[in-house]
N, C-alpha and C positions, 0 to 999 in steps of 0.2 A: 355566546354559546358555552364559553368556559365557567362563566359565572353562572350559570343555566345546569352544567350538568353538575358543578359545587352543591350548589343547593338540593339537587337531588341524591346526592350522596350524604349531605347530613339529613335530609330529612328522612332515608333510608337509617341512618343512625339513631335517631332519636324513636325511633318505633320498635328498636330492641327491648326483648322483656329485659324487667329488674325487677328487684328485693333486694331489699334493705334488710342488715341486722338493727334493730335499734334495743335501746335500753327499756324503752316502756310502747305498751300501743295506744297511750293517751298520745299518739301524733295522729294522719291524717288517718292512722288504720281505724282509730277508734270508732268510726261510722259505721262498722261489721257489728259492732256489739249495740246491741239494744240500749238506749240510754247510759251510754258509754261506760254499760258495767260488765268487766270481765269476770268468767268463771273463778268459783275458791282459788285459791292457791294454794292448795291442797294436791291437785292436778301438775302443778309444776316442777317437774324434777331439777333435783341438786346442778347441772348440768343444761342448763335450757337456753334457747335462744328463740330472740320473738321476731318474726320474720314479716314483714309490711309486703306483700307479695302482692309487683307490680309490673304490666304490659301493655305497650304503646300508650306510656305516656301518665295512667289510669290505673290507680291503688284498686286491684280487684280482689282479695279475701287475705287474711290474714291466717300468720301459722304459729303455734308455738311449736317450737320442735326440741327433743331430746336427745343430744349429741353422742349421749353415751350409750345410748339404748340406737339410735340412728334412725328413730321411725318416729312422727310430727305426734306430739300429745294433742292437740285438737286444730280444726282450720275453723275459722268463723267465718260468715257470706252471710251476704242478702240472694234469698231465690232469685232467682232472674232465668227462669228456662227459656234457651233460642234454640235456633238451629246453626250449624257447623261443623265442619269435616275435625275431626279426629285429628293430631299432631302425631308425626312419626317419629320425635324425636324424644329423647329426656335432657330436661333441665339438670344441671347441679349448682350450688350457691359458691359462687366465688367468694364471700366473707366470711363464710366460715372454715375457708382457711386461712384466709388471713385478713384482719378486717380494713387494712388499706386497698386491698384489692378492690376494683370493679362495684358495681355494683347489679350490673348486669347478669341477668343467669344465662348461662348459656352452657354447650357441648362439654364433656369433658375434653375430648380432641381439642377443641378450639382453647381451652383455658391450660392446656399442656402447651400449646403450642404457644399463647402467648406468652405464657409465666415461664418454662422452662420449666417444670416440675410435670412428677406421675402420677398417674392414676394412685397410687399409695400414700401420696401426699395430699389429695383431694380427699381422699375416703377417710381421714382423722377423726373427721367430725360428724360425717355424714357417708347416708348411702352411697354406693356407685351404680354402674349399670353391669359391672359385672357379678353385684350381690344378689341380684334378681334371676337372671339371664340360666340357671342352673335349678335355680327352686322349687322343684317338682311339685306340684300340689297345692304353688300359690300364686294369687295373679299381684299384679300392680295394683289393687287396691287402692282408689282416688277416695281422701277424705272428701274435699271439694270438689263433688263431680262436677266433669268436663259440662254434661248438660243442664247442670245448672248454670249454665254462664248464659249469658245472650248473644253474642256476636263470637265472632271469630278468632279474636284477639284474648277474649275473657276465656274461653275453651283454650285455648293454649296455654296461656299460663300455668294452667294448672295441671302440664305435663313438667312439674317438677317433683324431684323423687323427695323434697321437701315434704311432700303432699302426698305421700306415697308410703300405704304399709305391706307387710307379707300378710292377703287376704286369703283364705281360702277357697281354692277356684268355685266348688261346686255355689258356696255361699255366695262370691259375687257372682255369678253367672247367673243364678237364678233369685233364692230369695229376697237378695240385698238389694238386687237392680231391679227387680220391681218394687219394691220399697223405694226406690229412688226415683225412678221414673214414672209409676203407674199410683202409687200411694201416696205419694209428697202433691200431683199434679191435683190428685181428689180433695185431701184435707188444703189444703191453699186456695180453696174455691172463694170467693171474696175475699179474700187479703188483698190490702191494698202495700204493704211489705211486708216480709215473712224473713226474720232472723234465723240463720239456724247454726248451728255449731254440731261440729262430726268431731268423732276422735276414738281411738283407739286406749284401751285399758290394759299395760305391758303384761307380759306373761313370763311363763317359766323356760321356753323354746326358743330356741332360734333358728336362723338360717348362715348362711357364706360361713361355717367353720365359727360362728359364735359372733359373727360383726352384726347381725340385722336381728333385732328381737320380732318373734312373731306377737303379736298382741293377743291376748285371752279372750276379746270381747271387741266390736263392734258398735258404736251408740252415734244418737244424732237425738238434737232435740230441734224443736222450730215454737218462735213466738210469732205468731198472729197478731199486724195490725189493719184494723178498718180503720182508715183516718189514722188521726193521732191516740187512736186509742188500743190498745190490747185485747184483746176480745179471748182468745184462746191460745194453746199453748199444746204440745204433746211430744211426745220421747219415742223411741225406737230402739232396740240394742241386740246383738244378736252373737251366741259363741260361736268363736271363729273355728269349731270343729265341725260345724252342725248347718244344716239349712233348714234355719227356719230364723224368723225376726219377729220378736214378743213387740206390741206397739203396748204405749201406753203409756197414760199421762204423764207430765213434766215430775209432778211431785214424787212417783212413785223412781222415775229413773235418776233422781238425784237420791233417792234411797238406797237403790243396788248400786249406783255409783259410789257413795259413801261405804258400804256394804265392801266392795270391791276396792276400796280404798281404805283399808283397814278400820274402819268406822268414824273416820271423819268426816265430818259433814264436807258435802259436798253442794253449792249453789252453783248455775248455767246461767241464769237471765237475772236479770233487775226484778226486785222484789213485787211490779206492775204485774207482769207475766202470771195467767192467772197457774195456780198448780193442781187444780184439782178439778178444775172446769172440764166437760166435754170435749173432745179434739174436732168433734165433727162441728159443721154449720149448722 
């Protein structure tokens, strides 16, 4: 019975979410990227950490995140919409504060509790839950939405504030989430996998007294495969003052992304991906 109730208490253990900091996502993350090519690095701030973002066990979407700015430069995923309840809680990354730490995300409580350090020593590098919790006018904004995941465990993971920017409520409540939910479901009609990468474009604002930058812009692109082949491609972006979300082809959103990036070129997908093709089927 005692060897019985062992095992259930590690198997309870090993079904904790993780992320990893790593050095590059040519590891197991690089299966989020479409022919294992990652966006410009152009996109990459001075300050970055690339985050392999994993639950029960299963590499589910990858994040770059900006430490200094505290809010994720882009998450990349494969579509996968299921159903699944909602998580009450928020992640924060125990390696980035210190990279011997855990690798497990979990509570801020719980990572005070085991490390002996505060909520102030957690927030160096990254959002808290008290940066949010006061932000009149913005929600939790999920780059990797929760329903794009399929099961239970992929919907969780992605309540980490890794993955988390200051959205503006009215724009997620309405425009944004039918673009996620009603728009993504239409154009994904035949894909037989659908790459897609969300991220936010930093701005001039912030929120918590200067620690949380709000981002100027909104964007998402997705590549289309039937089979092994690419068929179409298409972009979304939308300013984070306003409700409303411009769609529009790949080619064109790596323009006002480059645009928005002081005019560096900016590429999303593997050069396959088409840029100018139709979004629709």
């Amino acid at each position: 019975m005692l060897g019985l109730l062992l095992l259930q208490v590690l198997a309870s253990c090993l079904c904790l979410g993780h992320s990893e900091v790593v050095k590059t996502f040519k590891t197991a993350c690089t299966k989020f990227f479409y022919e294992k090519t990652l966006p410009s690095d152009i996109l990459r701030p001075r300050n970055a950490a690339r985050i392999c973002q994993v639950y029960d066990n299963q590499y589910r979407f990858a994040t770059l995140y900006d430490k200094t700015r505290r809010i994720p430069v882009y998450s990349a995923y494969i579509y996968r919409p299921g159903n699944g309840e909602r998580y009450e809680s928020w992640f924060v990354e125990p390696q980035l504060i210190k990279k011997k730490y855990r690798k497990a995300m979990d509570t801020e409580d719980s990572i005070i509790e085991t490390y002996g350090i505060t909520s102030e020593d957690i927030g160096e590098n990254q959002a808290i839950d008290k940066d949010y919790s006061g932000a009149t006018g913005f929600d939790r904004g999920h780059l990797c939405p929760s329903h794009h995941q399929s099961d239970y465990n992929g919907r969780w993971a992605t309540f980490t504030l890794t993955n988390i920017v200051p959205q503006n409520s009215t724009l997620n409540q309405n425009a944004w989430r039918i673009y996620e939910e009603e728009t993504m479901a239409e154009k994904t009609r035949g894909c037989d996998t659908t790459y897609v990468i969300t991220g936010a474009v930093p701005g001039n604002t912030n929120i918590s007294n200067g620690r949380v930058n709000v981002p100027s812009h909104i964007w998402s692109a997705a590549c289309c495969l039937e089979g092994t082949n690419p068929t179409r491609a298409w972009g979304a972006i939308a300013d984070n003052d306003k409700n409303e979300v411009k769609e529009l082809n790949l080619e064109r959103l790596e323009n006002k992304l480059s645009e928005l990036y002081g005019g560096r070129d900016v590429t999303l997908f593997n050069k396959a991906c088409p840029r100018r093709k139709a979004s629709h089927p």
